[in-house]
N, C-alpha and C positions, 0 to 999 in steps of 0.2 A: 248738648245732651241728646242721647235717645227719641225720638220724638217720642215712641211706645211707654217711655218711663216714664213722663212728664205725667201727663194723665193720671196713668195707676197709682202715683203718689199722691196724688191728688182725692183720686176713688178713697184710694185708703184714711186720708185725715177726713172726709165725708162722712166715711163708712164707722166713725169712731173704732178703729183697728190697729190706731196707735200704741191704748194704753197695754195691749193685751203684749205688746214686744216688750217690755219689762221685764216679763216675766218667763223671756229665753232662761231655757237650760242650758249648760254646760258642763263637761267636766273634762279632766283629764289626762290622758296615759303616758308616761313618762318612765324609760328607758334609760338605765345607768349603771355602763361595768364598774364592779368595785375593783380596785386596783390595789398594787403593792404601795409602797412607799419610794419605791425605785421605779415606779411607770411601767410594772407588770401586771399581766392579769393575773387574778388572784384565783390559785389552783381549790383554793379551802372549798369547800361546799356550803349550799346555800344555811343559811345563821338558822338554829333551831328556835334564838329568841327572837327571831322575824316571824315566827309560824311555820306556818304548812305552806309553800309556793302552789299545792294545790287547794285548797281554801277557804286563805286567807283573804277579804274579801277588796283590801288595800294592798299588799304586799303581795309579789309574786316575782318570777323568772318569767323572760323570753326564752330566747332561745337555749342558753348556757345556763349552767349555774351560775358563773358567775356575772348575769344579766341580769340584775336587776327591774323592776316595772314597778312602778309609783304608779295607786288606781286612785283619784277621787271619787268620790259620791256626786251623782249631778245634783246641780244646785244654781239658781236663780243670782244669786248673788257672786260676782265676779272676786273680790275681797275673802270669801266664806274659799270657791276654790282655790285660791291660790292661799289663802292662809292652811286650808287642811293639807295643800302639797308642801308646802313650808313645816312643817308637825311630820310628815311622814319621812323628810329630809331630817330633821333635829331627831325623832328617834332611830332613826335607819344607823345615823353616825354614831350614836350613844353607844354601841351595839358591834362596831366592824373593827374593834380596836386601831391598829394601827395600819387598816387599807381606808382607802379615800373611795368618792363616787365621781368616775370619771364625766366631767361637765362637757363634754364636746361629743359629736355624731361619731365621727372615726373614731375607730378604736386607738387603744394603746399600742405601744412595742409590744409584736408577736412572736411566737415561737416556732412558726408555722401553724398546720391543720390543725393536728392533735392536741395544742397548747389552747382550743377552746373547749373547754370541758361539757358536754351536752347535759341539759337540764334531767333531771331525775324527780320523780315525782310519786314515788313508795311501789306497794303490791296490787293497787286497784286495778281495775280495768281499765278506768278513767285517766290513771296514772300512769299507765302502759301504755297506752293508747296516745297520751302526748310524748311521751318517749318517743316511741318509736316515732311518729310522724317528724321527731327532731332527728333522728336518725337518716332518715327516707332522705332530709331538707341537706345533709351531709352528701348523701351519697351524689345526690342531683348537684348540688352548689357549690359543696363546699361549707366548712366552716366558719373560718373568716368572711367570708359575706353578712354571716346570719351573725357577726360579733356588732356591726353596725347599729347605731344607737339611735331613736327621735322622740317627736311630740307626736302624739294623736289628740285633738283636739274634736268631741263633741259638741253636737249643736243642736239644739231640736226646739220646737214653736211647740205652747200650750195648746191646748185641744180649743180653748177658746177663741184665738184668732185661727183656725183654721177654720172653724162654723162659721165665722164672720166673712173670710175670706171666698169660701163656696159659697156663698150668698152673693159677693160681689161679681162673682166670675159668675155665675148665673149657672152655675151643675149642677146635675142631678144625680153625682154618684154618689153614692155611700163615703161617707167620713174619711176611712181608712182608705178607700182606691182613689180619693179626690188629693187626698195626703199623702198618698206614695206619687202618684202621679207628678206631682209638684215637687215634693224632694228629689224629684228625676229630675225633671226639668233645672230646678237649682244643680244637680251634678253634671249636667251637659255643658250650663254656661262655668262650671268651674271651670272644667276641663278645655272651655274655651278663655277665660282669664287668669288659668290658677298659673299662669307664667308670671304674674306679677308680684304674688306672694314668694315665689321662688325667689326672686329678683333684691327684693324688698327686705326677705329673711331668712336668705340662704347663709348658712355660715359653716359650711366646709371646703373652704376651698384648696385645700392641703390636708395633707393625710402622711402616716409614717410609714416610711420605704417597706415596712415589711407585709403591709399591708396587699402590697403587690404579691408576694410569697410567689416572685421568678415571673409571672406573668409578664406578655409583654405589654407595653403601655408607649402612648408620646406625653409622657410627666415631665416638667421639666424640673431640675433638680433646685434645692437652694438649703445649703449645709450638705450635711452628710448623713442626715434620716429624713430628713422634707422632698415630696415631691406633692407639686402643685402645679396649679395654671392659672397663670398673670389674671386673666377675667373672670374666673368661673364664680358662680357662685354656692353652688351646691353639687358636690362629687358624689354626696350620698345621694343624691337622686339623677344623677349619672349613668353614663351606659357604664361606668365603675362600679357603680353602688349597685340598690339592687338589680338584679338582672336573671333572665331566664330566655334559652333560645327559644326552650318547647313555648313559651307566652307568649314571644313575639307574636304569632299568628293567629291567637284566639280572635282578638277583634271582637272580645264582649260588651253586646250592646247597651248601652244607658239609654235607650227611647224609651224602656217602659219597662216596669218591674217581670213582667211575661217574658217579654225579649231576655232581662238581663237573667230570669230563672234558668231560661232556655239554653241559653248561651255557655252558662256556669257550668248545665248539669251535664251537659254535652263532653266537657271541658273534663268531668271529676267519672262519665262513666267512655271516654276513649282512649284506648291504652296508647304511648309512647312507644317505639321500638327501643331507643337509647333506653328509657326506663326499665324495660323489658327485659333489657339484656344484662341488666345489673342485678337482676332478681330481686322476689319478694323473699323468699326463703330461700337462704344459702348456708347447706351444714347445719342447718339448725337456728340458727340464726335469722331474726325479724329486720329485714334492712329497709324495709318501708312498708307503709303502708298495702300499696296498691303498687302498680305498675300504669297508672294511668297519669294525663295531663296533669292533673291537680289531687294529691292526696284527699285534702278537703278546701272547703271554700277558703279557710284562709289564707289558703297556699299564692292566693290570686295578688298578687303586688298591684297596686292601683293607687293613684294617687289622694281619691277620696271615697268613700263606699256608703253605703246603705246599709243602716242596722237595723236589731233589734232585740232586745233583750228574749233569750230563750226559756223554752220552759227544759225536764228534767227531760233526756234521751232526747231532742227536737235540736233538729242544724241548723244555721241560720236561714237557710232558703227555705227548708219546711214554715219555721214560724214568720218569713215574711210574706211568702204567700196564705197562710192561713191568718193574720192579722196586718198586716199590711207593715211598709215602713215606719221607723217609730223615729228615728234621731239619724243624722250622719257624722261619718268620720274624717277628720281632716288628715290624711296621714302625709304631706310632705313638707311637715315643716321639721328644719333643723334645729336641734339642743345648741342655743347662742350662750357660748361658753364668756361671754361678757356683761350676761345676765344670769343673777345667783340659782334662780329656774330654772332657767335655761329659755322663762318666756314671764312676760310680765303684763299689767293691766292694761296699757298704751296696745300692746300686741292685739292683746285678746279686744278691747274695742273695735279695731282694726279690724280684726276676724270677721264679729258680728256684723258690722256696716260692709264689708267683704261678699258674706254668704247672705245678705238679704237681696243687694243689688241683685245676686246671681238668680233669684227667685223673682226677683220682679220684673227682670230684663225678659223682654222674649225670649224664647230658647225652640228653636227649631230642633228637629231631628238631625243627628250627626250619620252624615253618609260616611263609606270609606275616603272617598279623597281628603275629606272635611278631617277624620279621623288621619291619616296621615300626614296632614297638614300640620293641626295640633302638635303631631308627634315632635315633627321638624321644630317646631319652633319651643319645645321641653327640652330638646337635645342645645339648641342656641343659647338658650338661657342659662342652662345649670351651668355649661363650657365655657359658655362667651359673653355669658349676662352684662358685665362691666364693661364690654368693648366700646367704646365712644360711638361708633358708626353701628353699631347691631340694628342690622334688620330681620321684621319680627312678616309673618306672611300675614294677610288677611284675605279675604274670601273677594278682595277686589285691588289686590297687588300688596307689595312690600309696604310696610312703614316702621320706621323710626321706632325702636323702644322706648327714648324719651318723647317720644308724639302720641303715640298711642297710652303710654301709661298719664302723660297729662291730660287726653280726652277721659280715659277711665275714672279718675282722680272727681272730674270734674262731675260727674255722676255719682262718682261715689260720697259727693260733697252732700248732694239733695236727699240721699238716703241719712248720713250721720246727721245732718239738722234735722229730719224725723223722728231720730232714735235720742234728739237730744231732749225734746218732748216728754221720751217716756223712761227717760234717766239721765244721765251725763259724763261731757266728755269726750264723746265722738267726734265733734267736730275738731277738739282739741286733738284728738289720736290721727286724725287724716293732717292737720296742717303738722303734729312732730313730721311724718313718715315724707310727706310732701317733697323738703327740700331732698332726697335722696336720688328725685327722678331725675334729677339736673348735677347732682353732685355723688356721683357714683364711690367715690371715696369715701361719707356718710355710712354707707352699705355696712352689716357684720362682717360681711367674706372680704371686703376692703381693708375694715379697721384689724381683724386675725392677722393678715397678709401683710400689714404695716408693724404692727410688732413683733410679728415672725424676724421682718427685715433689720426693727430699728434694737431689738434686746438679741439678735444673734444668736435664737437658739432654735433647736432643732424643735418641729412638732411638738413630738412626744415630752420634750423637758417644757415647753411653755405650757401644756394643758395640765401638765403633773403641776407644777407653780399653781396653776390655778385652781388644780382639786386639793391642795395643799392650804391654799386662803379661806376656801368654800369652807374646807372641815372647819376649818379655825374658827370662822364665823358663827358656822350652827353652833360647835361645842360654847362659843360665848355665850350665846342667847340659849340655853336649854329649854328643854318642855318646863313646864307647870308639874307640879308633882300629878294632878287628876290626867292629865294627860299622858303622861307616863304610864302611869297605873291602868286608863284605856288600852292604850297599844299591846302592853305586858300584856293583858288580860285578855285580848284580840289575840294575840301569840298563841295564847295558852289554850284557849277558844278553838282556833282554828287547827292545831297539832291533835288536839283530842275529836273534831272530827275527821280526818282522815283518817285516824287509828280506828274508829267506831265504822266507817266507811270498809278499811282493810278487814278487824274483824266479824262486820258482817258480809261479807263475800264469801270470806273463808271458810264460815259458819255454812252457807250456800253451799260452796263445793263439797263439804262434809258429808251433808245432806241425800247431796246428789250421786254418792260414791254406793 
């Protein structure tokens, strides 16, 4: 173990700072194209009896209409979020007649660009304004990129062990800059072990040929719609999945909420030439945003970020420098189409004993080299993660994926028996995941890849199978009549304000004429 950890876990069962981990938040955002019944994406526009996609405070679109996003409410209790994402699956499906909710990160059979229908969002300003930035996300990327589906997994510490914990550390800043300061720190050491989670719970490693749409690629093929690669474990977080030339070069820094402010707004106020040259206004027509690096912050692809809930006109970097960080984002885990979720309680365990070690582990400043390092070894993992021989870099030569993820494991042992103190299971959730460091065949992106082989179908018809059993299951288990009657009334709810929203603007322009 760490010698640096030993101690601090130690401080902390001293510091009585256990009981206060109990009472981690979570919740979670979850991404699903609704599809035909033939494994098309489904042209219909988003369901009126879903709500408003602009909103609703559960239900919404990403990128397309036909993108679904599943929001929970945070919540203390790991059972409460996966039961409320379980409830927003059983009425989503009551709802989509006869299209399914595609359970895997790759999309379905495409029909190229224009067969992703971009998200629409009414007359507001507000609703204009994500338009178009979906628009802007076309002209730069592409479609099909932005049809890519996953988990965003929040995670945030009660205000009570974070008192407890500035007391242990012996600081004197203010609550909020001692709390962002640390949620930095935990994002450094992701980004220096979030290879393992890739590893662990990647489950894309095949995707349907058309997803390529003529691009060139070295996919190697298997049938006549699959292309994959023998080791990979996550394509969606591949130099395939998302990707941006103009990002490569930012290099935004995570030492400190300053640096990372600095870095972003640099990023969102310097123009592009390629962007430039595609224009903001053509003919009339709003093709993006801006002509700059990043439309807006969220433009920024990362593999885990810094939030915090905004107030009304306030962007995320305004309210995180005026109130500091509040929760983080886990954004690179995939939808494991062999779980009805696409992620389950054993996971989410996992998670937590995952993102505490990354808090309590030292976490140095990431230089550039240190930062290209990481890189190299994100690109190994998602490509060649399974490889028997993969070596992974460390800041004092090559080692072993299975060497390093059993030294990590074995740390991550002393944090789950902390966290079994102040709830349970944990240790149960590290010995499931355990036997996978040594039996890479265990893996999602292994077990996908063996019945890709062993049932002989192509991608696309194996995950249509599977959103075919999923519907079948929700539709058995229905909501509860109150529950129903919630959702409806959330529909109904949230349609009637955006209509109140449209007609007060319009009222505004009236005014103003």
């Amino acid at each position: 173990m760490t010698p640096s950890l030993t101690p601090r876990l130690a401080q902390l069962a001293d510091a009585d700072l256990i009981r206060p981990l109990a009472h981690i938040r979570r919740g979670i955002e979850k991404e699903a194209l609704r599809v035909t019944p033939k494994g098309r994406l489904s042209q219909e526009p988003h369901l009126h009896t879903l709500g408003s996609a602009l909103t609703h405070p559960h239900i919404t679109t990403d990128y397309s209409e036909s993108l679904l996003e599943f929001i929970t409410p945070p919540s203390e209790q790991i059972g409460d979020t996966l039961g409320f994402m379980e409830q927003l699956h059983r009425y989503a499906v009551s709802q989509l007649g006869d299209e399914h909710l595609w359970p895997a990160s790759m999309p379905c059979a495409l029909q190229g660009n224009n067969s992703v229908p971009i998200a629409e969002y009414g007359s507001s300003r507000s609703g204009q304004m994500k338009h178009t930035y979906r628009r802007g996300l076309d002209v730069r990327y592409g479609r099909i990129m932005q049809s890519i589906a996953g988990i965003h997994f929040n995670f945030s510490l009660p205000d009570s062990f974070w008192q407890g914990y500035r007391e242990l550390l012996g600081s004197q800043d203010s609550l909020a800059d001692f709390r962002s300061a640390q949620y930095f720190a935990l994002i450094r050491n992701f980004q220096r072990y979030g290879w393992l989670l890739l590893y662990l719970f990647g489950a894309s490693p095949a995707l349907s040929h058309s997803f390529m749409n003529g691009r060139p690629h070295q996919l190697a093929s298997l049938g006549t719609d699959t292309l994959y690669l023998p080791f990979a474990t996550s394509l969606r977080m591949s130099g395939l999945g998302y990707q941006s030339d103009a990002q490569a070069g930012l290099n935004i820094s995570t030492n400190s909420l300053a640096e990372y402010g600095r870095d972003l707004t640099r990023a969102l106020n310097t123009p592009h030439a390629p962007y430039t040259r595609l224009g903001v206004e053509v003919n009339g027509e709003t093709r993006q945003l801006n002509d700059n690096i990043l439309q807006i912050e969220n433009e920024y692809y990362s593999d885990i970020r810094p939030k915090r809930v905004t107030h009304t006109g306030e962007t995320p970097l305004q309210a995180m420098a005026s109130r500091g960080v509040e929760y983080i984002e886990v954004r690179n885990l995939d939808i494991n189409p062999l779980l009805a979720l696409g992620i389950d309680d054993t996971q989410i365990r996992f998670l937590d004993t995952f993102l505490l070690f990354c808090l309590f582990q030292d976490s140095p400043e990431i230089g550039e080299q240190e930062q290209r390092r990481l890189a190299r070894n994100h690109t190994r993992v998602t490509e060649q993660g399974r490889r028997p021989d993969l070596l992974l870099e460390t800041a004092s030569g090559e080692l072993s994926r299975a060497a390093w993820g059993e030294q990590l494991f074995a740390e991550l042992d002393a944090i789950a028996q902390l966290l079994d103190k102040a709830g349970s299971g944990y240790s149960a959730a590290l010995q499931h995941f355990k036997p996978l460091l040594q039996q890479p065949e265990l893996t999602p992106s292994a077990r996908i890849l063996q019945q890709l082989t062993a049932t002989e179908q192509n991608y696309t018809d194996w995950v249509q199978n599977r959103a075919t059993e999923l519907t079948q299951h929700w539709q058995q288990t229905p909501l509860e009549q109150e529950q129903s009657r919630y959702f409806t009334q959330l529909a109904s709810s949230s349609l009637a304000a955006q209509h109140e929203l449209e007609e007060q603007e319009a009222g505004r322009s009236l005014m103003a004429m």
